[in-house]
N, C-alpha and C positions, 0 to 999 in steps of 0.2 A: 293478821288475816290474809290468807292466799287469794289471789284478783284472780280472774277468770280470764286468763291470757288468752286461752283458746277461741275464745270470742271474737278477737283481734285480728290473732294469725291465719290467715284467711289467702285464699291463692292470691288474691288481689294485691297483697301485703309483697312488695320485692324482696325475694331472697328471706323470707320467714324462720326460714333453718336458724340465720343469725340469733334469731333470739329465745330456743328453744330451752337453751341450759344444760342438755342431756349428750354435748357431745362424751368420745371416752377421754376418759384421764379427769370430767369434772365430778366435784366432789361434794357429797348429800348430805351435812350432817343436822343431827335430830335441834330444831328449833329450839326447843322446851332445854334440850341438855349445856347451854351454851348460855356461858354467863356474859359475855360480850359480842357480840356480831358486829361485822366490818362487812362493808362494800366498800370494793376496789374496783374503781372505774377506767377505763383508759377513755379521755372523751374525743375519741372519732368514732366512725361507723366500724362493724365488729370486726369487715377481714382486717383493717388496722390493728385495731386491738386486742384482738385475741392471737396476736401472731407476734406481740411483742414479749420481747425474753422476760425483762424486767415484771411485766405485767404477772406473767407468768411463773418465776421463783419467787415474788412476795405471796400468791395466792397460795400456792404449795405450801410455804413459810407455815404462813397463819395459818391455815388450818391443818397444820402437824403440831401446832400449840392445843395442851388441852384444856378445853374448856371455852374453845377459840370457835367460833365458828365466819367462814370467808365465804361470801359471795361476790358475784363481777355483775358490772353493769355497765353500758356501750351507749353512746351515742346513738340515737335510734336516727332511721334512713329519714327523710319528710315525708311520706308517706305514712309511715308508720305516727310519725309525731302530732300529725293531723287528725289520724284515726283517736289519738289518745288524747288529743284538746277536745275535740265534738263529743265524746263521750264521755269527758271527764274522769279518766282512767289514771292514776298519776303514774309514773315513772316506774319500772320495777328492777328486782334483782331476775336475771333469769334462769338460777337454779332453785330458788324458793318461791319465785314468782309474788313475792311482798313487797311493799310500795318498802321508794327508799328511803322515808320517814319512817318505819318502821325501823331500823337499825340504829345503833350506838356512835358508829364512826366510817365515814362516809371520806374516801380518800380519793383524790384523781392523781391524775402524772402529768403534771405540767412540761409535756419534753418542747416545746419550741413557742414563743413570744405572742404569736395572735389566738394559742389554742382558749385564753380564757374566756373567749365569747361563747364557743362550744360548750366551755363549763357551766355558764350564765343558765345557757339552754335549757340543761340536764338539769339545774338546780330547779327553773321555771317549773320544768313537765313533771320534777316532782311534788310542788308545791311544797318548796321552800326556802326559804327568805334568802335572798342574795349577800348580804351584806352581815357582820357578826354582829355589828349593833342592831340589827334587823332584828335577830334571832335570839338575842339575847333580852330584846325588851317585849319578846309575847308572850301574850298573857293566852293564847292558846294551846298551849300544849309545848313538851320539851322537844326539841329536835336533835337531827345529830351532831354531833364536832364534824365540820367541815375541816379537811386539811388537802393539803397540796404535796407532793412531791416533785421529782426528776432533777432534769441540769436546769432549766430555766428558772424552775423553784429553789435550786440553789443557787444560783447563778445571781440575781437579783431578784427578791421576791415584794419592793416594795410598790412595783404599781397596783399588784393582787392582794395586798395587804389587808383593805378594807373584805375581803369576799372570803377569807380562812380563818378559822379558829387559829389554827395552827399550822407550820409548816416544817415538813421533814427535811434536814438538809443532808442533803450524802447520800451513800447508801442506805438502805433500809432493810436486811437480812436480818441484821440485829438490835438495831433502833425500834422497828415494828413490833418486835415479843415484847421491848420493855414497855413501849406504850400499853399496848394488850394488858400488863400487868399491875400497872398504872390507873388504867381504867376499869380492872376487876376490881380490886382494893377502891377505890373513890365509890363505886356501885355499891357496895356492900357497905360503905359509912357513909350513903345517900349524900355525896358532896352536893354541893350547887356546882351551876354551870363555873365559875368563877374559880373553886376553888378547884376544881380539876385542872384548868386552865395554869393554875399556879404551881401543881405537882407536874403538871408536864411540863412547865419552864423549866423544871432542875433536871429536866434527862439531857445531857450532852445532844446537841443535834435536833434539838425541838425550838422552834421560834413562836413566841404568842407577839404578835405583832401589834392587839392591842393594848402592850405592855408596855410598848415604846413608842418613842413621840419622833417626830421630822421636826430638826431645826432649821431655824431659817435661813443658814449656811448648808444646808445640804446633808449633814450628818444626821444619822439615827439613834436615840441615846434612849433608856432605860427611863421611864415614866416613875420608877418604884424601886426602894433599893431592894427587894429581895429576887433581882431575876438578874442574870450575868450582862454582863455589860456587852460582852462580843459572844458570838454563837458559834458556835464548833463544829464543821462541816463532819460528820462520820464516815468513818472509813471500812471497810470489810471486805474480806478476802473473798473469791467466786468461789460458788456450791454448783458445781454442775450436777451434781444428783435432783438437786431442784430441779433444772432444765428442763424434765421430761414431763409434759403434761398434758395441756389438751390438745386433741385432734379435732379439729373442726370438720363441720360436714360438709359447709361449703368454702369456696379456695378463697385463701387471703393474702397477702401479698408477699408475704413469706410462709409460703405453705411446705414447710420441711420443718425436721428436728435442727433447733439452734444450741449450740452446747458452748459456753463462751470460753477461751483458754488462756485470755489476760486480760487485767483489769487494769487502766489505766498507762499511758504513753509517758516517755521522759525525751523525746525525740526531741521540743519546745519547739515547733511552729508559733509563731508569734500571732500568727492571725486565729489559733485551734482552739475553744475555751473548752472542749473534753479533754484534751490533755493536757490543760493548766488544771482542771476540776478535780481529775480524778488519779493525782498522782496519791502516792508514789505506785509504783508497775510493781502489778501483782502478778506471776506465771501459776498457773496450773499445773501440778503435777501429770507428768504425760500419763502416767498409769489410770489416776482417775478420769484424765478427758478418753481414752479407750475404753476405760470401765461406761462410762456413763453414755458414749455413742453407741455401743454394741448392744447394751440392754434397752437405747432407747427405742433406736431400731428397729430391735425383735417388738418392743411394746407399742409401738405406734403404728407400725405398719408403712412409716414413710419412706418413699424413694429416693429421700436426697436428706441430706445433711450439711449444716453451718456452721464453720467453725468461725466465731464471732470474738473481735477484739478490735480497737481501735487503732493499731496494726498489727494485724495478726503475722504478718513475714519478721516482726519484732520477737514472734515467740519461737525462739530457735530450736525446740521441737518440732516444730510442725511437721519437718520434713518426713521424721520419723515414727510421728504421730499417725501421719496421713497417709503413709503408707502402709502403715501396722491395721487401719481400718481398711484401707483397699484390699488390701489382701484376704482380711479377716470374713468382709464382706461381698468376693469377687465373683461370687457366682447369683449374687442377687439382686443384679440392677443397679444399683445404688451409684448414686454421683455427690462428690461434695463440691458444693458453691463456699466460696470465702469473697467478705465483702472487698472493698478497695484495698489494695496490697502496696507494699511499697516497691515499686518496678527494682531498684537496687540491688531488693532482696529474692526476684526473681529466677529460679534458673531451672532445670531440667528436672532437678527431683519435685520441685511443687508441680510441673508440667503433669510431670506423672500421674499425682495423686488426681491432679483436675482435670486430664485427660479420659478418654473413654466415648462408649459410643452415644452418653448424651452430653456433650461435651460443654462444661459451664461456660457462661459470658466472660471475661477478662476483663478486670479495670483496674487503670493507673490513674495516679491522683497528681502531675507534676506542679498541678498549681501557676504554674506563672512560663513566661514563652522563655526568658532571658535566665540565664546563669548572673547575674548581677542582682536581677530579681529574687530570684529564691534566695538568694544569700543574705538581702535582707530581712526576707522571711521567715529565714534561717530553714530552710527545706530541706536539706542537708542531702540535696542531689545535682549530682555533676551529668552534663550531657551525654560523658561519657556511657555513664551509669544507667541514664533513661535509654539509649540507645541498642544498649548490652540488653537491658531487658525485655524492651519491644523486640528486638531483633529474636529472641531467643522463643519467646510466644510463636512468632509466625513461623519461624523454623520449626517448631513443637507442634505445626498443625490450625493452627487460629488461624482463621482469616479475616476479622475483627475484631477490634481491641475500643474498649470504651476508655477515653480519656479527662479528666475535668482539671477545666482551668478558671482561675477569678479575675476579673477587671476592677480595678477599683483598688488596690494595694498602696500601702503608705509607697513611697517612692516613685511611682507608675510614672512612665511617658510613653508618648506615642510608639518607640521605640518597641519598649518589651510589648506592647498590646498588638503589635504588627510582627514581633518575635513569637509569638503565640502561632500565627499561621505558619511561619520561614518554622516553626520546630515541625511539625504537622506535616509538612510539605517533606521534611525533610529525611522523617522518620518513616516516611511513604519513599520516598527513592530508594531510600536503605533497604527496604522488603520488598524486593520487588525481582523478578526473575523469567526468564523464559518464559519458562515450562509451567510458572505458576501465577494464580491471580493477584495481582497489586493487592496488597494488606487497606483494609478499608475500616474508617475510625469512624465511630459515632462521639463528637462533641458537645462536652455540656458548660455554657461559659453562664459560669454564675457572678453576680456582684457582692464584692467582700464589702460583709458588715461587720462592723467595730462591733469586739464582745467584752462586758468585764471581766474580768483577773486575768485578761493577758493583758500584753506588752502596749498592743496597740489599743487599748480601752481610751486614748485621749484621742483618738484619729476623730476626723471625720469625713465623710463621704459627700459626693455631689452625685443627685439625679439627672443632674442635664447632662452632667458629662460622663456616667453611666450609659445612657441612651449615643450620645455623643462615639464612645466607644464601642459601642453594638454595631454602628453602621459603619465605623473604621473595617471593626474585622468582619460584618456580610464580607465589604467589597473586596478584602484580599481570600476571602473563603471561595468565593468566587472562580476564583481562578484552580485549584485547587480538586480533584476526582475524587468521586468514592467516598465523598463525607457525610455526614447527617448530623446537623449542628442544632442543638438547643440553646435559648436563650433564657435566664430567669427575668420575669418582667422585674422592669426597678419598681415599680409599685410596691410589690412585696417589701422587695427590700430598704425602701423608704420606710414602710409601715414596721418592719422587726426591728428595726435601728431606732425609731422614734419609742419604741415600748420597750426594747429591751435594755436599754440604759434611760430609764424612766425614773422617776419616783413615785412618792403615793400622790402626787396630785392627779396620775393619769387614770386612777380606779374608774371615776367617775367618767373619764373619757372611755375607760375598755365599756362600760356598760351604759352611754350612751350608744356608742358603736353598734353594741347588739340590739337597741332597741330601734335601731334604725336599719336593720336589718344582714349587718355581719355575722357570719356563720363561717366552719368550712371556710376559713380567708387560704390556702393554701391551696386549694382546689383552684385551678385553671376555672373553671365552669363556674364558681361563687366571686370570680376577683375582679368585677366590673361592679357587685354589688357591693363588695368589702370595700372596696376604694373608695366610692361612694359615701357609703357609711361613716368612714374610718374619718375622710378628708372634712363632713359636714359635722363631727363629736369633736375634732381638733378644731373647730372654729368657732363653735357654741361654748367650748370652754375656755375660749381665752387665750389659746397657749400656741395658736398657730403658729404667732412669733417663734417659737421651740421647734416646731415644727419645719421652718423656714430655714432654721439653722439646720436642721437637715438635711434637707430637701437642696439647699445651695450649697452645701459644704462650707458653711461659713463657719461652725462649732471645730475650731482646728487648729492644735498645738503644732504643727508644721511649719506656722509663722513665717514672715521673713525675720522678726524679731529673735523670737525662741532660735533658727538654724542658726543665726549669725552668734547668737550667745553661744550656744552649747556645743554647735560641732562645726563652726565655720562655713564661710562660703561655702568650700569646694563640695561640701557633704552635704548641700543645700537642697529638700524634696520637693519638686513642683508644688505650687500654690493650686488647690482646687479649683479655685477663679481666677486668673488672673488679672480680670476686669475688676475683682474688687480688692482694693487697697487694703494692706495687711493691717494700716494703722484704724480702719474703719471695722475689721473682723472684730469680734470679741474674742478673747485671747485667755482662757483658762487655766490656770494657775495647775504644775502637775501635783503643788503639795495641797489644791483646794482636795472637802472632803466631798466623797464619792458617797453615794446614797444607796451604795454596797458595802463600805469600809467596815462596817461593825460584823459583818462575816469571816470568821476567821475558818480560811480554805485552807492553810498552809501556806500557800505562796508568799511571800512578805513584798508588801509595797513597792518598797524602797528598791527593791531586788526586777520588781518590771521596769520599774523607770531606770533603770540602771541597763535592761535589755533593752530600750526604748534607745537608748543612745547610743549602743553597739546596731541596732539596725540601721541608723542614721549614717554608721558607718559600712556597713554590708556587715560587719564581724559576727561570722555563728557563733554558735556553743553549742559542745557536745555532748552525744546522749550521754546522760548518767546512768543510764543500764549497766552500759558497756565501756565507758571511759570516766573520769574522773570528774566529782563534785561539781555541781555549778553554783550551789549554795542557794538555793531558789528559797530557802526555808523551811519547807515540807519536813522532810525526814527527821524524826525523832518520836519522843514518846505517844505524839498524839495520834500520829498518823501513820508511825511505821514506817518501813525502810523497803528500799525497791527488792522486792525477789526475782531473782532470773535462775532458772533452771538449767542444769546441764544437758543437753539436748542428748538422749539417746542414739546408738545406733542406730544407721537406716535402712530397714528390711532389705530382701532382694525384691524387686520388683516383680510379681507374682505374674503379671500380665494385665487385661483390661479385661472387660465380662467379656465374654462370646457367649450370645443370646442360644438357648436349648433349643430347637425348633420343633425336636423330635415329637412327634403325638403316639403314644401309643395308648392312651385309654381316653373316651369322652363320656363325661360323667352328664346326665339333665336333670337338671336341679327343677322340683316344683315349690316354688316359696311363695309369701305373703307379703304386701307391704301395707301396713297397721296403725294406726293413730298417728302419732306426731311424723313416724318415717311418710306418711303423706305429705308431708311437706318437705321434703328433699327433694330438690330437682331430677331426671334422669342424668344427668352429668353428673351432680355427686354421687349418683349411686353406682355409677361405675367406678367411680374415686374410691368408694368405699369398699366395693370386692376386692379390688385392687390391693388395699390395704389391709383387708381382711383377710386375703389367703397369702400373706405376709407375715401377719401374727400368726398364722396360725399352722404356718410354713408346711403347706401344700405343693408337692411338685407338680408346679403349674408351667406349663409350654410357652415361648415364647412366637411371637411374628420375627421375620426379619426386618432387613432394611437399616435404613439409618437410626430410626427410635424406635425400637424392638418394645412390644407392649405384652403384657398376659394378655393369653387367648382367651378372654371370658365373651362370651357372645352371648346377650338377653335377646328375647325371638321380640322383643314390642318395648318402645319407650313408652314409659305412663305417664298422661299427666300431671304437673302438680295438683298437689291438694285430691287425686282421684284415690281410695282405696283399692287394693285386689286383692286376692284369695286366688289367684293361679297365674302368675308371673312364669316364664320358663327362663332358665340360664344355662348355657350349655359351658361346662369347663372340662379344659382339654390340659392332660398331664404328660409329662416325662417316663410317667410311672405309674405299674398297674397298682389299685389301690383297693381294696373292699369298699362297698358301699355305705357300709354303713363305720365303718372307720371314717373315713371321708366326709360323711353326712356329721360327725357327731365333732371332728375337729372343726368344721363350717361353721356349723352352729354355736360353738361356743365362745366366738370370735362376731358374729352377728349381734345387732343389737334384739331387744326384745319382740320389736313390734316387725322383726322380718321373720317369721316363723318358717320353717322348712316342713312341707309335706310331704313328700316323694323324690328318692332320688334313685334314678335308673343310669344302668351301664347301656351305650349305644355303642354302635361299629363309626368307628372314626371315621373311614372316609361314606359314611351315610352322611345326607343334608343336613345341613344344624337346624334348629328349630326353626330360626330367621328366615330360614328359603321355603320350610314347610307351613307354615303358620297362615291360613284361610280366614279362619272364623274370630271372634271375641263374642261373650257373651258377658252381659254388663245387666244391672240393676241399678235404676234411676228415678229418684225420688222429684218431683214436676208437679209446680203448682202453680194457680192461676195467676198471672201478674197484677189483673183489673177487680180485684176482689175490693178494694179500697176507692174504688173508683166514685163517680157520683153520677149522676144516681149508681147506689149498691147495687151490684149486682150479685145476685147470688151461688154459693157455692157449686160447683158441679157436683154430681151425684153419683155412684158407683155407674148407675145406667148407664148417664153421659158418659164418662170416661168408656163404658165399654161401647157408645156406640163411636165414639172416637176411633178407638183401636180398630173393631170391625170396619170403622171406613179407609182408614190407612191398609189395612189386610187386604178389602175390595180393590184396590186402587192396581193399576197397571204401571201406569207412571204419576212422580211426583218430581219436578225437576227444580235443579237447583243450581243457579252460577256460583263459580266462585274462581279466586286466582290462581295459577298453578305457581309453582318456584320460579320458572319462567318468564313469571310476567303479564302471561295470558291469559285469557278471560273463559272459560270451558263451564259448558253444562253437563251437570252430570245428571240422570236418573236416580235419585236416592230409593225408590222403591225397589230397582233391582239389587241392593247392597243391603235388605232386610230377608232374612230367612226366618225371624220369627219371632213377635209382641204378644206379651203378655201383661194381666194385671197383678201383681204378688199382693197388695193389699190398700185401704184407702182411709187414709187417716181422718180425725173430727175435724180438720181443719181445711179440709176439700184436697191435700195431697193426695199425690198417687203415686206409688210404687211400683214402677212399672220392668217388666223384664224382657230383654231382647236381643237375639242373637244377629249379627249383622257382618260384613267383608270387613278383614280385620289384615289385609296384605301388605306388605312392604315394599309393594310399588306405589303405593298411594290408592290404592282402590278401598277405602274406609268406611267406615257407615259410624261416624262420633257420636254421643252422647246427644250432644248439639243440634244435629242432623233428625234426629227423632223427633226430637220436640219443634224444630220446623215444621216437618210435616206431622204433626198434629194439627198444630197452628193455623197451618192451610186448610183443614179440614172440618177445624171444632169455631174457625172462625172469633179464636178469644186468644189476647196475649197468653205465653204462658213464661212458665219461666220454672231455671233447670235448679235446684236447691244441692242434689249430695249426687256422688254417681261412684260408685263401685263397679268394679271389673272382676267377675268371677272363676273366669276363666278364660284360659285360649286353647281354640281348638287346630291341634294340628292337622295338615293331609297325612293320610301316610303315605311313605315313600314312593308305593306302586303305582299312584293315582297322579 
C-alpha cells in the first residue's frame, strides 16, 4: 500500500525535493508486474546518495532485469525523521512511495566504517528488526533479506555481521542479477527465510554470516559443511552505459554526469585498501567512455562531467579521451572535473581538457612530505616528478592547487611531518613570478588509518601523537603564505580504526553507539555527539581495553623485537610510544588469524607481509599495469587479468568555449509550476531551465565574464511549497526561432507539472520582464487559528469574512515593521501595496479563499501572502492562519508607463 508522502513533504520539510522520486532518468515500474522488488539505499542524506555512481549503475542494473523491479531509499534529513516518528509514518521508497517493509530485499552500501549507525536508523524508521536473529524469530510477519554492500562491506564485514542477512562482496553488476534470480526461484517454491539464505551462500560473492561462527583465536570458520569455507570477493569489468541516470532537482555534492574509465589501481600504496580491493585494473575502452559522455550529456542536461577512477592519469587515454569530448562538446559550456590525479602524470594535454572558462579545482595526492617516506609507502613519486607537475598546473593558469597529505605512517618521524611544510614552502618558491600571483595551496592533513588487505593492516596508530603532530605542522604552517590547511579530527580516526579492523564482538558496541545517540559520525556538526556515544558503547561493553590499544598505539607490529628480528637495527621504525616499553606492548603475531582472513580478495597473505618488509626497507614495487608481475596473487581465473588499453591519438586541440553573447531574439515564456514542482526551490528551478534548454538543445545566449551562464531571466522568484499558474521567463537566443518550434522543444524537455501557456516573441533590447513586473495576483486559502481554543469559539461566517475584507478595503493605512537585508528596522504601509481583496469562496470548515492583487516589484516593494493575513488579523481581531497560497498571475507594466 502507497503512504500518503505528500502529507509529510510540506515547505516546513528542508529541501522536500530530496524525497519526491520523480527526478529524470528515475524509473516507474508496474508494482503488480514484478516478481521481486529491491530497495537500494545509500544511507546518508539524498545529495550524498543520489550522486553516487555505484549507487546509480546497480539501480539502472536491476531494473533492466526483467521482472526486476528497483527502488532507492536515503537517509531522511532530522526533520523529516521526526515528522515520520510523531506520526508513525514508517520509512519509504521514494518512487513507489511503499514502506520499506513492503519489499523482498532491502540493500545498503556500506562505503566507509561508522556508516552503520546511519543503517541502524533507516532500519528503526522502518520498523524493522535490527539484528537477523531479530528478524528471523517473528512471529509477526516476513520482512526483507537485509544485505550490505561496498569496500567496507568487503573489506571486513564482521563487526555488522549480527545486522545482515547477507553480504555482497566486490562488485555487484553481476552478483546482483544472480541474487535477483535466486530470489525469483525461492519465491515461486515458497522457500523459508532459511532456506533462501542457503541458495545464496552457493553464488560466489555472497556471505550469510549466520552461517559462520568466531573462533576464539580470531578466525571465522563455516558453522555447516554445506557453505564455502572462504568467500570470493567478485569481480566485474565498468558499464559506463549504466552511468547515465538520475538528475536530481536539488544540488548534491556531485552534481554532474560521472562516467568511470578504470576500475581498480595496481600502483600498490601500501596504506590504499581500494587498490588492494579492487585489483586487477580494468581500462575502458576510449570509444565507449566517448560514446557514453556525449549521450549522457545530451540526456541530462549537465554542465560538467567526471571522469572517475582511482587514478584516472593511470588510464592512458584520458589525454585523448578528454580531448575528443572537449572538442565534441565545445560550444556548450561544459567543463570536466577528474578526482585526485597522479601529479607525475600531469602535463599540458590533461591542462587542456581541464582548462577553460570554468576552470575545475586541481588536486594532487603526495601523501607524505619526505621522498624516504613515500618510498615506504611505495607512492612511486620522486620530488622531482611532484614538482614537474605543480609547476606545469600554474604555468597552465591555476592559481590554486588542492594538495593532501597523512601524518601517522608506519616509519614517520618528526622529520618527514616538518618535510610536509619544507615541500609546501618549496613548491610555492618554485611558482612564483613577477608578473604573477605566488601559486596558493589549500591543505588537507588527514591521519593514516590501518586498513585490512594491505601491507600495513598490522600497524598501529597513536591519538596522542596524532594531535601531537597536528601542532608540529600549525607552527611550521605558520610561517608559510597563501595556505588554507585542513585537519581531520583524530576522533574520527580513532573511531574508523577501532571498527574497521573489528570483529563481531563490536556489533553490539555499533548499536549501542546509535542508541546513545550516533549518527552522521563523519559530519563535522554530529562529532562531539558521535564521540560521545562511540567512547560511553566502548566502555559498557567491556572492550575499552581494545580500544586503548588504539587510542595509544600500543596494538604494534613495529616492535623493538619484531625490527630487530626481521629487518635490523638500521631499518628500525619509531616506536608509537616511546615512553612505553616494547616488552610491556602486546605484540601480535603477523601469522595470528585475522577476523578478515576467510575473504578471499585475491591478494595472498603471505604476499602483504612480504611488502610489510620491503617497506621496512623503503624498497617499492612496481606498477604491474605497466612493468612486470609483483605476484600479489590476484591475477588468474577468479579475478582476471589487468587490462590496459592503447591510448588513442590526441585530437588537435579545438580551442576552449567562447561564450555566444549575441541576442538576437527574446522569447516570454508564460508557464505553470504544479503539484510536487511546488516543491523545488527557486534555485533548482533555474538549475533545471538550465538543464532543460540543454536537452533540448535550444540556442540559448550566453552573459560574459568569467562564468558565462544562459540568459534565462524568470520576472519573480516563488516560494517554496507556493503554486502558480502565470510564472514569466524571458529567454534570450543566438537565433531567430518560431514560437511555437521553440514552445514545443521546451515543453518536451519540462517536467509535467511545469505547464506552458503562452509563449511571445519580444524586441530584445525592450525590458525583461524582471524590470517590468508591478503587480502579482495570488489566491489564498486562511483560516482561523483559535477555532480549537477553549472556550470554542465559533467559526466565522461568509458575513464576517466579508466584513473583514470591507474593513481592510476601508482602511488608509495598516503598518507593519519588519527588517530590511540591511539590517534595519523600516515600517512600511501594507495597505498601500493592496490594489484589490476579494472572497473567491468559504469552505464548511470556516476557510476562506480569498483573492488579491498586491505590489509584486523587485526592489522589494511586495505585498506577501503573509502580509494579507496580518492585516486581517488587525482588524477581525482573531488569530488567523495562512493554509495554501497560489500565485495566479503576474502583472507586467508596459514598457510606456
Amino acid at each position: 500500500m502507497t503512504l500518503a508522502v505528500e502529507a509529510l513533504l510540506t515547505p516546513e520539510i528542508l529541501k522536500p525535493a530530496r524525497y519526491l522520486g520523480n527526478e529524470l532518468g528515475s524509473i516507474h515500474k508496474p508494482w503488480d508486474a514484478a516478481a521481486v522488488r529491491w530497495v537500494l539505499t545509500y544511507p546518508e542524506v539524498y545529495e550524498v546518495g543520489a550522486s553516487n555512481l555505484g549507487h546509480i549503475i546497480l539501480y539502472n542494473i536491476l531494473n533492466a532485469q526483467p521482472r526486476q523491479l528497483c527502488d532507492r531509499a536515503y537517509l531522511p534529513a532530522p526533520d523529516l525523521a521526526t515528522k515520520l516518528r510523531s506520526t508513525q509514518t514508517p520509512l519509504f521508497a521514494v518512487e513507489s512511495r511503499r514502506a520499506l517493509i513492503d519489499f523482498d530485499v532491502l540493500g545498503f552500501s556500506l562505503s566507509y566504517e561508522l556508516g552503520a549507525t546511519n543503517i541502524l536508523e533507516m532500519l528503526t524508521l522502518a520498523g524493522i528488526p535490527l539484528t537477523w536473529s531479530a528478524r528471523q524469530q517473528a512471529v509477526n510477519g516476513a520482512y526483507p533479506l537485509i544485505f550490505a554492500g561496498g569496500q567496507t562491506a568487503t573489506s571486513n564485514p564482521e563487526p555488522y555481521a549480527d545486522f545482515f542477512d547477507f553480504i555482497a562482496l566486490g562488485d555487484g553488476e553481476e552478483l546482483l542479477p544472480e541474487i535477483g534470480l535466486i530470489l525469483e526461484e525461492g519465491k515461486t517454491a515458497n522457500l523459508s527465510r532459511e532456506a533462501f539464505l542457503l541458495d545464496l551462500a552457493q553464488v560466489p560473492g555472497v556471505y550469510v554470516p549466520q552461517f559462520y561462527t568466531a573462533a576464539p583465536d580470531g578466525s571465522v570458520l563455516p558453522n555447516r559443511s554445506d557453505v564455502p569455507a572462504r568467500l570470493l570477493r567478485r569481480v566485474a569489468d565498468p558499464m559506463p552505459a549504466y552511468s547515465v541516470g538520475l538528475v536530481p532537482y536539488v544540488e548534491t555534492v556531485h552534481d554532474r554526469l560521472t562516467v568511470e574509465i578504470r576500475r581498480g589501481c595496481t600502483r600498490g600504496c601500501r596504506f590504499c585498501q581500494p587498490g588492494m580491493l579492487t585489483r586487477p585494473a580494468r581500462d575502458v575502452e576510449p570509444a565507449a567512455v566517448v560514446e557514453a559522455i556525449e549521450q549522457g550529456m545530451r540526456a541530462t542536461g549537465y554542465n560538467e562531467f567526471s571522469l572517475l577512477s582511482l587514478s584516472c592519469s593511470d588510464y592512458l587515454a584520458l589525454p585523448a579521451v578528454g580531448m575528443e569530448i572537449k572538442n565534441r562538446l565545445k560550444d556548450e559550456n561544459i567543463s570536466l572535473l577528474l578526482p585526485s590525479q597522479r601529479v607525475d602524470r600531469f602535463d599540458e594535454n590533461i591542462a587542456n581538457i581541464l582548462g577553460g572558462t570554468r576552470q575545475s579545482g586541481l588536486t594532487f595526492a603526495p601523501e607524505a612530505g619526505t621522498q624516504r617516506l613515500r618510498d615506504i609507502i611505495n607512492k612511486g613519486l620522486t620530488n622531482e616528478e611532484l614538482l614537474r607537475g605543480v609547476k606545469t598546473a600554474w604555468e597552465q593558469g591555476w592559481e590554486k592547487v588542492k594538495l593532501y597529505f597523512m601524518i601517522g605512517l608506519p616509519g614517520e618521524t618528526d622529520v618527514d611531518v616538518v618535510g610536509i611544510a619544507e615541500t609546501v614552502s618549496w613548491l610555492q618558491r618554485s611558482c612564483s613570478a613577477k608578473d604573477r600571483k605566488r601559486l596558493q595551496f589549500n591543505i588537507t592533513i588527514s591521519n593514516f588509518t590501518p586498513k585490512p588487505h594491505t601491507p600495513f593492516q598490522w600497524h598501529s596508530v597513536s591519538t596522542a601523537e596524532f594531535a601531537r603532530k597536528q601542532r608540529l605542522l600549525k607552527e611550521e604552517f605558520r610561517r608559510i603564505r597563501g595556505l588554507k590547511v585542513n585537519f581531520t579530527d583524530v576522533r574520527i580516526s580513532a573511531m574508523e580504526d577501532f571498527v574497521g579492523r573489528g570483529d563481531r564482538r563490536l556489533a553490539p558496541v555499533i548499536q549501542r553507539a546509535w542508541e546513545l545517540g550516533a549518527g552522521m559520525d563523519a559530519w563535522w556538526e554530529s562529532l562531539d555527539r558521535a564521540y560521545a556515544a562511540w567512547t560511553q558503547a566502548i566502555a559498557e561493553s567491556g572492550l575499552d581495553w581494545k580500544y586503548r590499544q588504539v587510542e595509544n598505539g600500543e596494538w604494534n607490529v613495529f616492535g623493538h623485537e619484531h625490527i630487530g628480528e626481521r629487518s635490523g637495527e638500521a631499518n628500525r621504525l619509531p616506536s608509537a610510544h616511546s615512553n612505553i616499553e616494547a616488552s610491556d606492548r602486546p605484540q601480535p603475531s603477523l601469522e595470528a588469524p585475522l577476523p578478515w582472513d576467510h575473504l578471499d580478495t585475491g591478494i595472498d597473505k603471505q604476499w602483504l607481509q612480504e611488502d610489510l618488509q620491503r617497506a621496512l626497507q623503503a624498497a617499492t614495487v612496481p606498477d604491474c599495469s605497466f612493468e612486470g608481475c609483483s605476484y600479489c596473487g590476484v591475477c588468474g581465473t577468479d579475478f582476471g587479468h589487468n587490462v590496459v588499453v592503447t591510448p588513442p591519438t590526441i585530437p588537435a586541440f579545438a580551442g576552449h568555449f567562447v561564450p555566444n553573447q549575441q541576442r538576437v531574439q527574446r522569447l516570454r515564456v508564460w508557464l505553470g509550476k504544479q503539484g510536487d514542482m511546488a516543491l523545488i526551490s527557486h534555485l533548482d528551478l533555474i538549475r533545471l531551465f538550465d538543464r532543460v534548454v540543454r536537452r533540448a538543445a535550444l540556442p540559448i545566449a550566453f552573459t560574459g565574464g568569467f562564468h558565462p551562464g544562459p540568459r534565462i531571466i524568470p520576472a519573480s522568484a516563488l516560494p517554496l511549497g507556493v503554486t502558480s499558474a502565470g510564472e514569466i521567463v524571458d529567454f534570450e537566443l543566438t537565433e531567430t526561432m518560431e514560437t511555437a518550434t521553440f514552445w514545443s522543444k521546451l515543453e518536451a524537455q519540462l517536467p509535467a507539472d511545469i505547464p506552458i501557456y503562452r509563449v511571445e516573441a519580444v524586441a530584445v533590447n525592450a525590458p525583461a520582464a524582471t524590470q517590468l513586473l508591478e503587480q502579482a495576483e495570488y489566491v489564498i486559502t486562511v483560516g482561523v487559528a483559535d477555532a480549537e481554543a477553549e472556550p470554542a469559539l465559533p467559526l466565522p461566517t461568509l458575513y464576517e469574512w466579508q466584513q473583514w475584507v470591507t474593513a481592510v478595503q476601508a482602511s488608509e493605512s495598516i503598518w507593519f515593521e519588519h527588517t530590511t537585508k540591511a539590517g534595519k528596522l523600516q515600517t512600511v504601509n501594507l495597505r498601500d501595496r493592496l490594489a484589490a481583496l476579494t472572497i473567491d469562496s468559504l469552505a464548511n470548515d470556516g476557510t476562506s479563499a480569498l483573492r488579491y492583487v498586491g505590489s509584486c516589484r523587485n526592489d522589494g516593494t511586495l505585498l506577501r501572502p503573509d502580509h494579507v493575513v496580518y492585516m486581517l488579523e488587525q482588524l477581525a481581531n482573531r488569530e488567523l492562519q495562512l493554509l495554501q497560497v497560489h500565485r495566479d498571475r503576474l502583472i507586467l507594466a508596459t514598457p510606456e508607463t
